[in-house]
Backbone as a chain_set.jsonl record, in Angstrom:
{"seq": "XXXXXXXXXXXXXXXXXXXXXXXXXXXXXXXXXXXXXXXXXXXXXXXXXXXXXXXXXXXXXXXXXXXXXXXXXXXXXXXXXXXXXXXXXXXXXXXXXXXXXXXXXXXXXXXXXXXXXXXXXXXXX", "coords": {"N": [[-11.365, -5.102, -15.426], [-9.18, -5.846, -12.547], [-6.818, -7.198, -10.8], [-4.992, -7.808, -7.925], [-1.796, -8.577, -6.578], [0.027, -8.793, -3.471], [3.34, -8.857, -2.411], [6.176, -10.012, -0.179], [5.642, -9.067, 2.226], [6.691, -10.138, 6.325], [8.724, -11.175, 8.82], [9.924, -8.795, 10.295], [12.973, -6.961, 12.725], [12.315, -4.497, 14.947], [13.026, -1.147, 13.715], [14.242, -1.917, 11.266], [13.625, -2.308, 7.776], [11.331, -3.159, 5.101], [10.154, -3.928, 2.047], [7.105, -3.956, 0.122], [5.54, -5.283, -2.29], [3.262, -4.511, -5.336], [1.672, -6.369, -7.436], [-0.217, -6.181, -10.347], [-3.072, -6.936, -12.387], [-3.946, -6.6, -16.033], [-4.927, -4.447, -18.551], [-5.735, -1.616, -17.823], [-4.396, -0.443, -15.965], [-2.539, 2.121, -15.563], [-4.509, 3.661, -15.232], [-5.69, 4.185, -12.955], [-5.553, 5.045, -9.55], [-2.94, 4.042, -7.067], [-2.97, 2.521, -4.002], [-2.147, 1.931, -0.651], [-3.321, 0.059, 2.294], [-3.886, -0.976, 5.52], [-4.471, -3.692, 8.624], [-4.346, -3.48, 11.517], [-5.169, -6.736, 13.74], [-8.014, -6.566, 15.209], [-8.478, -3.898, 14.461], [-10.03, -1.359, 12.769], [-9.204, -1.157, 9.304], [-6.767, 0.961, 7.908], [-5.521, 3.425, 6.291], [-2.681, 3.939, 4.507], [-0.98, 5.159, 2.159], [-1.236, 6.158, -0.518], [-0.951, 7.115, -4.731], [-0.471, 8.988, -7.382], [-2.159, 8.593, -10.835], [-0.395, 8.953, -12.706], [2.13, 8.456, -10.975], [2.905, 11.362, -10.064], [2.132, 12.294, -7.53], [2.06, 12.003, -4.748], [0.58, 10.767, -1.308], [-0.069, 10.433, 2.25], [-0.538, 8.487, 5.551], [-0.592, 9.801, 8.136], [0.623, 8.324, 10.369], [2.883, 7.005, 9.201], [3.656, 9.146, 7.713], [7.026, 10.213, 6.255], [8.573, 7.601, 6.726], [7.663, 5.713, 5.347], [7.314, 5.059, 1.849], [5.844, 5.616, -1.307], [5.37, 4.015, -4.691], [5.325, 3.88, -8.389], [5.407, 1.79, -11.286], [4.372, 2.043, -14.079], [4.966, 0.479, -16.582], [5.321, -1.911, -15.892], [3.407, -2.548, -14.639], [3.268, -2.069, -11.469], [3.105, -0.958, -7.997], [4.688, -0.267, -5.023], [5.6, 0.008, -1.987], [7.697, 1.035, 0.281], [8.933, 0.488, 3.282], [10.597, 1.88, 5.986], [12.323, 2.12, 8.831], [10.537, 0.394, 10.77], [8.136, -0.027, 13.264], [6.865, -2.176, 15.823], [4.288, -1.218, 15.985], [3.462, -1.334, 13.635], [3.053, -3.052, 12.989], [1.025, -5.455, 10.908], [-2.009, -6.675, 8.348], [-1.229, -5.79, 5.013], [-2.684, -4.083, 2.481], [-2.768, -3.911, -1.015], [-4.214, -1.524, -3.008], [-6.844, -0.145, -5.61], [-8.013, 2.393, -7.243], [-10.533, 4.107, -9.219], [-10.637, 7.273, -8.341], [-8.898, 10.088, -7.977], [-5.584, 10.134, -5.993], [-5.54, 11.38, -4.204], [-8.022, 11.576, -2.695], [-8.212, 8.395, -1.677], [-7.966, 8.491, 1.389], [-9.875, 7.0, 2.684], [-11.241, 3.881, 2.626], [-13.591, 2.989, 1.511], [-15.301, 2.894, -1.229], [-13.395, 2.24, -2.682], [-12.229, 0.502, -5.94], [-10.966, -2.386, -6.586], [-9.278, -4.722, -4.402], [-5.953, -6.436, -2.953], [-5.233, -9.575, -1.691], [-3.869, -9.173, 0.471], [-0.967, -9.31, 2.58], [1.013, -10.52, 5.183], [2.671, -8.219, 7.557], [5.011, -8.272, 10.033], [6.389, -6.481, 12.909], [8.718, -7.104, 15.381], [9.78, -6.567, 18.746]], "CA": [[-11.015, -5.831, -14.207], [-8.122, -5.096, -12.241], [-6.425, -8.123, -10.215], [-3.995, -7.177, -7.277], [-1.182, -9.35, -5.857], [0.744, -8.337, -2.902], [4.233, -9.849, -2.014], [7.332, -8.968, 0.379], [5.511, -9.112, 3.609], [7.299, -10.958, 6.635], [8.665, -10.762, 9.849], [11.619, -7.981, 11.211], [12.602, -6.309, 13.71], [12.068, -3.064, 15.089], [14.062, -0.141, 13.293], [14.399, -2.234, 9.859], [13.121, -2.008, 6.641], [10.989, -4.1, 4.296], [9.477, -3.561, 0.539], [6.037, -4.618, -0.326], [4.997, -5.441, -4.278], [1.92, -5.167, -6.387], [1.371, -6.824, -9.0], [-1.474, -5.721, -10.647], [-3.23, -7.473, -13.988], [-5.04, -6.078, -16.981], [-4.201, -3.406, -19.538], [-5.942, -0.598, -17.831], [-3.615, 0.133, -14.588], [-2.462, 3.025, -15.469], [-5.739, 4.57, -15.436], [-5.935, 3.917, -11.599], [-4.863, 5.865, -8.207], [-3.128, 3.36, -6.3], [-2.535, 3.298, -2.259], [-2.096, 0.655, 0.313], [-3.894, -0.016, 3.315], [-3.234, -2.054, 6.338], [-5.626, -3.466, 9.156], [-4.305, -5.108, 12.477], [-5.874, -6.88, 14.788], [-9.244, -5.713, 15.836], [-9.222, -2.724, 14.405], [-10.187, -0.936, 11.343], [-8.504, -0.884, 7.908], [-6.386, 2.228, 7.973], [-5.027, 4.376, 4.972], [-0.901, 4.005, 4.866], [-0.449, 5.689, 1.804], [-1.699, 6.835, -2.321], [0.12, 7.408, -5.858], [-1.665, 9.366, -8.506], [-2.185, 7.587, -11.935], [1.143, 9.177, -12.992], [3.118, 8.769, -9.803], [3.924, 12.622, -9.85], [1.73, 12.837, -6.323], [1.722, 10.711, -3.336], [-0.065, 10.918, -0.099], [0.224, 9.346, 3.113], [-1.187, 8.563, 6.603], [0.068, 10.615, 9.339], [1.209, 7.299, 11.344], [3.75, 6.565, 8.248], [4.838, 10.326, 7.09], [8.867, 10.212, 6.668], [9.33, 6.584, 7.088], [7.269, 5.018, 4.326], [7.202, 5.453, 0.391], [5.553, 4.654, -2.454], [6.074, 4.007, -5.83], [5.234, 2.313, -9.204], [5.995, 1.919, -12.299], [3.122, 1.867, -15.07], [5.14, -0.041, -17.417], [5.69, -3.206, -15.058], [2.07, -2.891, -13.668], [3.468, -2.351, -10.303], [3.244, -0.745, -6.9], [5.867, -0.631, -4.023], [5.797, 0.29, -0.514], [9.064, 0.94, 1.058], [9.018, 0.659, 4.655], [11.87, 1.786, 7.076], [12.291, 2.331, 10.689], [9.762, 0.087, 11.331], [7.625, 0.235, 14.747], [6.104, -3.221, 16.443], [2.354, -1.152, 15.918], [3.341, -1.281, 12.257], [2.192, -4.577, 12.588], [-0.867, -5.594, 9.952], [-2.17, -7.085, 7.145], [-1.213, -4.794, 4.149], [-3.382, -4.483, 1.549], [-3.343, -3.359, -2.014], [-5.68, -0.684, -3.381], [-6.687, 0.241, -6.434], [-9.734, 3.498, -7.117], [-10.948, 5.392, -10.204], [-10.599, 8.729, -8.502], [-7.975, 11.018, -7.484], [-5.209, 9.882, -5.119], [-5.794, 12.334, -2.895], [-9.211, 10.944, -1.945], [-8.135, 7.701, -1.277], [-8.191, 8.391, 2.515], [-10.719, 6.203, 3.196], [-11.487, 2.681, 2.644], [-14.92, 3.073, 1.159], [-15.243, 3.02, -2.623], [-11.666, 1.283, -3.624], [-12.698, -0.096, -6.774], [-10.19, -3.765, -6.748], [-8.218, -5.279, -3.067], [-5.58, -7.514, -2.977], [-5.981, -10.313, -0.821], [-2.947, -8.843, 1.405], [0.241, -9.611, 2.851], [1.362, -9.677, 6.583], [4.034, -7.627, 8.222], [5.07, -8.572, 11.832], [7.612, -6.237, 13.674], [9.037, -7.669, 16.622], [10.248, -5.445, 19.239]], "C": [[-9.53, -5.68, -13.916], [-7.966, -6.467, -10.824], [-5.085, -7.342, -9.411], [-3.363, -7.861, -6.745], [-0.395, -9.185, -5.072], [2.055, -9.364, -2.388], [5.349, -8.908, -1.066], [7.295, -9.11, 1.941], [6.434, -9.91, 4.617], [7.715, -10.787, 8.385], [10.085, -9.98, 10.369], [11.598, -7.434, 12.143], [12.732, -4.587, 13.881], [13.069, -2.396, 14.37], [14.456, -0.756, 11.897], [13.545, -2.171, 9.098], [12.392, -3.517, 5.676], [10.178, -3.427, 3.248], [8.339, -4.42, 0.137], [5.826, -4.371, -1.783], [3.826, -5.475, -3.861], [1.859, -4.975, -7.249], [-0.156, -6.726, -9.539], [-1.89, -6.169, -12.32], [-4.27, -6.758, -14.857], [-4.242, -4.624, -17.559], [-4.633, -1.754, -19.117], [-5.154, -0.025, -16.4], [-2.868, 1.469, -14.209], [-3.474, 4.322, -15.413], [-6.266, 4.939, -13.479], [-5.211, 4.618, -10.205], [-4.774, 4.048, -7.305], [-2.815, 3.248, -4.929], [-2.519, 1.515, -1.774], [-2.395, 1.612, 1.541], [-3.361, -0.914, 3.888], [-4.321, -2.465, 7.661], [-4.775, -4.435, 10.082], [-5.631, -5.693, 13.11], [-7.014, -6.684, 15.265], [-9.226, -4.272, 15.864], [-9.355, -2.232, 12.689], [-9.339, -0.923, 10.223], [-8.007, 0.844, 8.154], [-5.461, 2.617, 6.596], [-3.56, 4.305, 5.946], [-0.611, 4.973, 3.421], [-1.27, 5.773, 0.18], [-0.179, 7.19, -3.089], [-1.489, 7.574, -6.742], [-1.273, 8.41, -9.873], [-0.402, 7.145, -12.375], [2.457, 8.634, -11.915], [3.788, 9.715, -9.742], [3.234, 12.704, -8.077], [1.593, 11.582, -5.219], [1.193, 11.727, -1.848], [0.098, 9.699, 0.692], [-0.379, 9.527, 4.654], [-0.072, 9.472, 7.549], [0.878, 9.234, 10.499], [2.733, 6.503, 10.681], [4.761, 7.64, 7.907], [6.396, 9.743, 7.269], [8.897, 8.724, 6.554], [8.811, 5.579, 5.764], [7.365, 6.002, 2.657], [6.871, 4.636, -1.024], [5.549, 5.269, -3.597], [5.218, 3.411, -6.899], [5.539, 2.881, -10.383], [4.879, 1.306, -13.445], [3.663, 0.695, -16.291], [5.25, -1.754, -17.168], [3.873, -3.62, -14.078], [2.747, -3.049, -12.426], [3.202, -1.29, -9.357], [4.156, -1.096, -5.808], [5.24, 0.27, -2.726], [7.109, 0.09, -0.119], [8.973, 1.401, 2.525], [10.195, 0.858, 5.337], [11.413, 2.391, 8.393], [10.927, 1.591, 11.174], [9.668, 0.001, 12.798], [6.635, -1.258, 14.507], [4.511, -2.295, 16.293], [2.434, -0.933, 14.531], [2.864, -2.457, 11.766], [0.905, -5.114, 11.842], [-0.654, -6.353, 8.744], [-2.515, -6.035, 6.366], [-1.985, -4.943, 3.245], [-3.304, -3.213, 0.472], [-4.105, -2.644, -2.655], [-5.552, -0.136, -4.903], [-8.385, 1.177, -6.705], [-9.277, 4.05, -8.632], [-11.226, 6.806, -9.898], [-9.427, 9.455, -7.976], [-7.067, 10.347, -6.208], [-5.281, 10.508, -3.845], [-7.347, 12.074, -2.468], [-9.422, 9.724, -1.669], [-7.884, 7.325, 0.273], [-8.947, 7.029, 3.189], [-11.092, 4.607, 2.247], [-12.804, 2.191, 1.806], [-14.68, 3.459, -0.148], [-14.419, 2.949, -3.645], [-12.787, 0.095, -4.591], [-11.903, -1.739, -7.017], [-9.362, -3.373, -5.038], [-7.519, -6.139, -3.853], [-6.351, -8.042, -1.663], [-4.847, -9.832, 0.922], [-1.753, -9.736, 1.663], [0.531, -9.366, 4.525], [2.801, -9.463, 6.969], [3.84, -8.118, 9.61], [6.144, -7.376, 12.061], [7.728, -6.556, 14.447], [10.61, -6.515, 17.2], [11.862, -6.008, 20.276]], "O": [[-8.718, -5.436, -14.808], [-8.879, -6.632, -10.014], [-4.333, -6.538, -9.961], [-4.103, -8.326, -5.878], [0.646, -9.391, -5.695], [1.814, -10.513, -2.016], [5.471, -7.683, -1.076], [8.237, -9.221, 2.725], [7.219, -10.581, 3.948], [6.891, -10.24, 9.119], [11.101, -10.56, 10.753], [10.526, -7.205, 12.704], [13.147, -3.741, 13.088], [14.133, -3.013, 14.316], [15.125, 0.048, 11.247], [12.436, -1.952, 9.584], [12.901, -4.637, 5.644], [9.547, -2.411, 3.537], [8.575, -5.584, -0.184], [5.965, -3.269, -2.313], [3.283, -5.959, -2.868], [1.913, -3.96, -7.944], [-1.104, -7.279, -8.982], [-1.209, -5.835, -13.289], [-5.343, -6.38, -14.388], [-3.291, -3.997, -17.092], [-4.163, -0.791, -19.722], [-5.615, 1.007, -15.912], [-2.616, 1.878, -13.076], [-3.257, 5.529, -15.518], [-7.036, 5.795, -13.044], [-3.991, 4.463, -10.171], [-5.657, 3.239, -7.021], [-2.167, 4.247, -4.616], [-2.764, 0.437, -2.316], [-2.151, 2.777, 1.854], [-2.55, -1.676, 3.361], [-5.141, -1.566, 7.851], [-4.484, -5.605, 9.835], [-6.78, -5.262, 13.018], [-6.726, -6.584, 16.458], [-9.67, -3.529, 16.738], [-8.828, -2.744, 11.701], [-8.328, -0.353, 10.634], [-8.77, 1.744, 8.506], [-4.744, 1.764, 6.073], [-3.298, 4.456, 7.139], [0.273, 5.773, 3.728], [-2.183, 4.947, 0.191], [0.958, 7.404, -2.668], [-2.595, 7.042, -6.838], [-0.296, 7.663, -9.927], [0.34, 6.164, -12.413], [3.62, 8.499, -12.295], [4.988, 9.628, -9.484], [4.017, 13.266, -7.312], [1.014, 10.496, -5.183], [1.386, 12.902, -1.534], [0.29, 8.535, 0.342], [-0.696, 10.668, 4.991], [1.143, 9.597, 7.397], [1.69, 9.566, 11.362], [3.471, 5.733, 11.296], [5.982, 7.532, 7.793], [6.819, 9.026, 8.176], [9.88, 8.652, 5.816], [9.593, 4.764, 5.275], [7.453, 7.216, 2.474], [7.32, 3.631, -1.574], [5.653, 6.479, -3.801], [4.418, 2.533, -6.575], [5.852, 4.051, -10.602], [4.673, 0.095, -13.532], [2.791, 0.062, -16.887], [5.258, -2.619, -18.043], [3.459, -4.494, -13.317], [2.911, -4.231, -12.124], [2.972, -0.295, -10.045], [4.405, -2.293, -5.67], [4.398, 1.159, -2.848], [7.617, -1.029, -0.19], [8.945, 2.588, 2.85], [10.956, -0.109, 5.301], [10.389, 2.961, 8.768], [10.225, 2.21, 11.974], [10.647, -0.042, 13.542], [5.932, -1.507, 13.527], [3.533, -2.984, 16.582], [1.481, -0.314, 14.058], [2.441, -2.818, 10.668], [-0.188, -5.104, 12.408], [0.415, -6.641, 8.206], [-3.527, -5.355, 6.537], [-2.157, -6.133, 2.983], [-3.576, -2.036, 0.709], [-5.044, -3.341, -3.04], [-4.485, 0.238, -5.388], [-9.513, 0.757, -6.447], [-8.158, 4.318, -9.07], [-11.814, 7.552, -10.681], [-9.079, 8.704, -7.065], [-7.789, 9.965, -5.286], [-5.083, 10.083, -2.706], [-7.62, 12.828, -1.534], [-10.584, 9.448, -1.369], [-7.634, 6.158, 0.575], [-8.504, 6.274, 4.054], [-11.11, 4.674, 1.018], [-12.933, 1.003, 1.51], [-13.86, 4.36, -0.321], [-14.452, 3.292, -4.826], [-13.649, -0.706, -4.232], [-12.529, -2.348, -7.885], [-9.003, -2.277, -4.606], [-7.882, -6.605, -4.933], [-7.268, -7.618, -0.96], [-5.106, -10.136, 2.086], [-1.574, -10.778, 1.031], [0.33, -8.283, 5.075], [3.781, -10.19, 6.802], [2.772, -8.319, 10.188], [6.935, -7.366, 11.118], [6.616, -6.546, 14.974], [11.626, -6.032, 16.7], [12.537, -5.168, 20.871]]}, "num_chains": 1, "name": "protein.A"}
């Protein structure tokens, strides 16, 4: 079992930066591809970004390239998101991910093995 806690979220404005945590519990976390997702408003959960077990590989949505980055650190059980230049449609509830397969097939939303419960970002324009 694999517990996910997201923190950081909040509200800025356009063109600044904010850092999302996860905290993640249990002894097997390094065994795990992890990514964050994000979902405004009435619409679907969308892929923002992956880290392979190691964090030698990351992947990322095409609506993020360049401006976002993630991170973690196996020894701290963590995950980061570093957001800059934020954009007012960056607006969402972020969410935590954690899968048993390959970061690079964490595209999709379907078969993430642990969520957090999320975190919300606002940008204001």
């Amino acid at each position: 079992q694999v517990q996910l806690v997201e923190s950081g979220g909040g509200l800025v404005q356009a063109g600044g930066s904010l850092r999302l945590s996860c905290a993640a519990s249990g002894r097997t976390f390094n065994r795990y591809s992890m990514g964050w997702f994000r979902q405004a408003p009435g619409k679907e959960r969308e892929f923002v970004g992956a880290i392979s077990w190691s964090g030698g590989s990351t992947y990322y949505g095409d609506a993020v390239k360049g401006r976002f980055t993630i991170s973690r650190d196996n020894a701290r059980n963590t995950v980061w998101l570093q957001m800059n230049s934020l954009k007012p449609e960056d607006t969402a509830v972020y969410y935590c991910a954690a899968a048993d397969r390959g970061a690079q097939a964490m595209g999709s939303p379907y078969g993430i093995n642990y969520w957090g419960k999320g975190t919300l970002v606002t940008v204001s324009s």
